[in-house]
C-alpha positions in Angstrom: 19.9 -22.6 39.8 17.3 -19.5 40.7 16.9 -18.7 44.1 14.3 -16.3 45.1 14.8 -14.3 48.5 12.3 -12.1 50.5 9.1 -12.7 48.0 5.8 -10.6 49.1 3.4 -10.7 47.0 0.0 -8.4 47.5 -3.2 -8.5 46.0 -5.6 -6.6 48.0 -4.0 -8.2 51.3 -0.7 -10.1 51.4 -0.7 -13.6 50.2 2.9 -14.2 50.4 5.1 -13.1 52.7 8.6 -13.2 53.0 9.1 -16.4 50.9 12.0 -18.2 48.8 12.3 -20.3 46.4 14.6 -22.7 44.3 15.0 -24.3 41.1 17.6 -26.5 40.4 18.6 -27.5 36.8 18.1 -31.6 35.9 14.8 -31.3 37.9 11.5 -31.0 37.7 9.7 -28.6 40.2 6.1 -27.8 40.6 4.2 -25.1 42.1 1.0 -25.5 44.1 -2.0 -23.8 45.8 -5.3 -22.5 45.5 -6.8 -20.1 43.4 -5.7 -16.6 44.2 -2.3 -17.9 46.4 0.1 -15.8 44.1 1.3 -19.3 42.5 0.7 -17.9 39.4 2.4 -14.3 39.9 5.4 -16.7 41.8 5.8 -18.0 38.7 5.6 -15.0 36.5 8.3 -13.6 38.8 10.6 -16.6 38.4 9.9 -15.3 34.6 10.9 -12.1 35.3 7.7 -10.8 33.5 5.6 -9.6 36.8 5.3 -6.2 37.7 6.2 -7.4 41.4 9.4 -6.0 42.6 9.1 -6.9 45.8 12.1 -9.7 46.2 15.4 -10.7 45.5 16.5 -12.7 42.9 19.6 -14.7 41.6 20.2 -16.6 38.6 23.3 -19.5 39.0 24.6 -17.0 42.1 24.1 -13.4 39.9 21.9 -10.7 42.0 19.3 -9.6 39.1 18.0 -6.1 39.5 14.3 -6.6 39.1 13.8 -2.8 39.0 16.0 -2.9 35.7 13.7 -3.4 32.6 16.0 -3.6 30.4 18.5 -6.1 32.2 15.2 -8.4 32.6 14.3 -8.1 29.1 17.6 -9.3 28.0 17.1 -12.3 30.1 13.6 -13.2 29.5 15.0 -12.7 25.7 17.9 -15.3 26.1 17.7 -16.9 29.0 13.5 -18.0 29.6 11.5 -19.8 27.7 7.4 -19.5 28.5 4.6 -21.7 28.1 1.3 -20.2 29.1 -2.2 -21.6 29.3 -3.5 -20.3 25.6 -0.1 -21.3 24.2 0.6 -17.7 22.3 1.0 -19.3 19.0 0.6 -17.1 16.1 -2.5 -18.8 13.9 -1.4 -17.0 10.5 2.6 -18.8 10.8 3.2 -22.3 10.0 4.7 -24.7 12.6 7.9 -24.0 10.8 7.6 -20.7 11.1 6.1 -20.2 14.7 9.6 -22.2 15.0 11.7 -19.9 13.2 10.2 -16.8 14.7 11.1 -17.9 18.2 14.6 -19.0 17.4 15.1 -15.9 15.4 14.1 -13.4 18.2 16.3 -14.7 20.8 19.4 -15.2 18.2 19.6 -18.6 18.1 19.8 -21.1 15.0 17.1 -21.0 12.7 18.0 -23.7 10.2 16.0 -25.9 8.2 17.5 -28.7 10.1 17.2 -27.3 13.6 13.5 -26.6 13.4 13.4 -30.2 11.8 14.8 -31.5 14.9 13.0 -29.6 17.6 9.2 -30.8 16.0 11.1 -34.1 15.9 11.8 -33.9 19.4 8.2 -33.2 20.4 6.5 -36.0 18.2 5.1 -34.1 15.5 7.8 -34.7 12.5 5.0 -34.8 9.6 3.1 -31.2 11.1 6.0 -28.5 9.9 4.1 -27.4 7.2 0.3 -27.2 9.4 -1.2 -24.1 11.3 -2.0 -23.9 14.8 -5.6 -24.4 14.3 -5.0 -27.4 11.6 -3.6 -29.1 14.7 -5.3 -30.7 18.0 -5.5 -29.1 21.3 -2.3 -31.4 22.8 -0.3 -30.9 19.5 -0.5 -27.1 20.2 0.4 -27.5 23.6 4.0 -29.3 22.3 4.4 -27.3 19.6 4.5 -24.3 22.1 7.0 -26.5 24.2 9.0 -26.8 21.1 8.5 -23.1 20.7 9.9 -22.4 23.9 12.9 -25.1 23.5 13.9 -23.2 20.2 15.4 -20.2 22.1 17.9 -22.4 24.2 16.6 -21.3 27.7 18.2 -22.0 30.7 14.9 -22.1 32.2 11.3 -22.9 31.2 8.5 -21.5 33.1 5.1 -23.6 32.4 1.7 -22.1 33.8 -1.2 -24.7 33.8 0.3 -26.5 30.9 -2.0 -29.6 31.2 -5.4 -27.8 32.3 -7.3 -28.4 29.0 -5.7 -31.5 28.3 -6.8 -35.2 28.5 -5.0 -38.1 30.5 -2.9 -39.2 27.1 -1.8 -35.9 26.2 -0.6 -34.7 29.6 1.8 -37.9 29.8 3.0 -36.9 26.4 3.3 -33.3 27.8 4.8 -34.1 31.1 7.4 -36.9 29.1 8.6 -33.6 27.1 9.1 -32.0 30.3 11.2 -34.8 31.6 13.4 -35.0 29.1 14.1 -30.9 29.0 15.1 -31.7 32.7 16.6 -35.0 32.9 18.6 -35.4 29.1 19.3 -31.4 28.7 19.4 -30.1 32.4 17.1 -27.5 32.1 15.2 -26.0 35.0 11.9 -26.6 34.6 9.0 -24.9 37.2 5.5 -25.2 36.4 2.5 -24.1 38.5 -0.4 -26.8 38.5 -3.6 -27.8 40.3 -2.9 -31.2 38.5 -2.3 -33.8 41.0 -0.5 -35.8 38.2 2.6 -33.0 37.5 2.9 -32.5 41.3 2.9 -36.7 41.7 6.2 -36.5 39.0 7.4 -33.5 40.0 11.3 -33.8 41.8 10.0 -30.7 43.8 6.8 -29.4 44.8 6.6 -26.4 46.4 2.9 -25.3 48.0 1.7 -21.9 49.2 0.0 -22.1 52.6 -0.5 -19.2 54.9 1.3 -16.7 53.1 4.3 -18.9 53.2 6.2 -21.2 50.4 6.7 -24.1 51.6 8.6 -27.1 50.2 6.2 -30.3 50.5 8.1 -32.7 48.5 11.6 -33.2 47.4 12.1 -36.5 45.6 16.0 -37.5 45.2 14.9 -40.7 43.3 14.7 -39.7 40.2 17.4 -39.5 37.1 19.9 -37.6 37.6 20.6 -34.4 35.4 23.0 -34.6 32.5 25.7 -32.0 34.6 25.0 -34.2 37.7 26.1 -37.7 35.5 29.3 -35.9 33.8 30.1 -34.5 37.5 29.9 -38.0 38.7 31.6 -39.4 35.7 34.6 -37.4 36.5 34.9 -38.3 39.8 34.9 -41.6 39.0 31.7 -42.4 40.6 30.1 -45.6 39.5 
């Protein structure tokens, strides 16, 4: 879990104050407002890449330093996978190797067979050879989930990750996200205006008056792959 403590956030006047915040790992959790609510710099602060250091933050119960640079960029190297609106795919690499690149940088396997997997995993088996551009505006958006996925996170941060998509592609989007949550037990926090990711989300959070607030917490859905072993050894039926 990441639990944010004592979040301001200040444009040219305050527009959070004193906040907190938690993700939980097997879960889904979205993050709402309007334009110019700091939903997006919350986010980038879950990421550890805002210049905000203006709050506390622990990751599984470990007090981060957010004035360290270094100690953040060894996290956001390992630790955080990002998806962002314009999907930072590099157009002159291959799927394969927008694949291998991610993988590579963060130390993790970069094998024929583990790339293979990952495009499997995100429904685009037949693409590992394409370009960015040779592919369709929802394909790019799962190839930077699979992007993302190839670094191992512990956390993935999403901003606006269905904004230029249509209906079908943000269920396929939003099924990826699921299964990072629910079958690995991942965290997962995206920040949305899209009334469809807030309507799945496990958790929505919603900035109103300067405050987070938690608006929905939904206990119905699958549980998390630690929360089903936990429960398996306790004998739980």
């Amino acid at each position: 879990m990441i639990q944010l403590n004592h979040v301001n956030i200040k444009f040219k006047e305050p527009v959070i104050e004193d906040g907190e915040i938690q993700i939980p790992a097997g879960k889904l959790t979205a993050i709402t407002g309007p334009s110019g609510s700091g939903k997006t710099t919350l986010l980038y602060c879950l990421g550890l890449i805002s210049s905000n250091k203006d709050y506390e933050y622990l990751f599984d119960g470990e007090k981060i330093d957010v004035t360290n640079d270094e100690a953040k960029g060894e996290i956001r190297k390992t630790r955080i996978g990002y998806i962002f609106q314009d999907n930072n795919l590099i157009d002159g690499l291959t799927v394969r190797e927008n694949l291998r690149l991610a993988a590579t940088l963060s130390g993790e396997a970069s094998d024929n067979e583990t790339l293979a997997s990952l495009i499997e995993l995100v429904g685009m088996p037949e693409k590992l050879g394409d370009y960015p551009k040779q592919l369709s505006g929802g394909e790019q958006q799962r190839l930077a989930v699979a992007c993302a996925l190839a670094k191992n996170p512990d956390l993935i941060i999403a901003d606006e990750p269905t904004s230029a998509l249509d209906a079908a592609n943000t269920e396929r989007v939003m099924e990826l996200f699921r299964r990072i949550a629910y079958e690995r037990g991942k965290m997962v926090a995206i920040a949305t205006h899209d009334p469809v990711i807030y309507g799945q989300a496990d958790l929505v959070y919603s900035i109103e008056e300067k405050k987070i607030i938690l608006t929905k917490e939904d206990d119905g859905k699958e549980p998390s792959a630690e929360e089903s072993a936990s429960k398996k050894e306790d004998g739980a039926d």
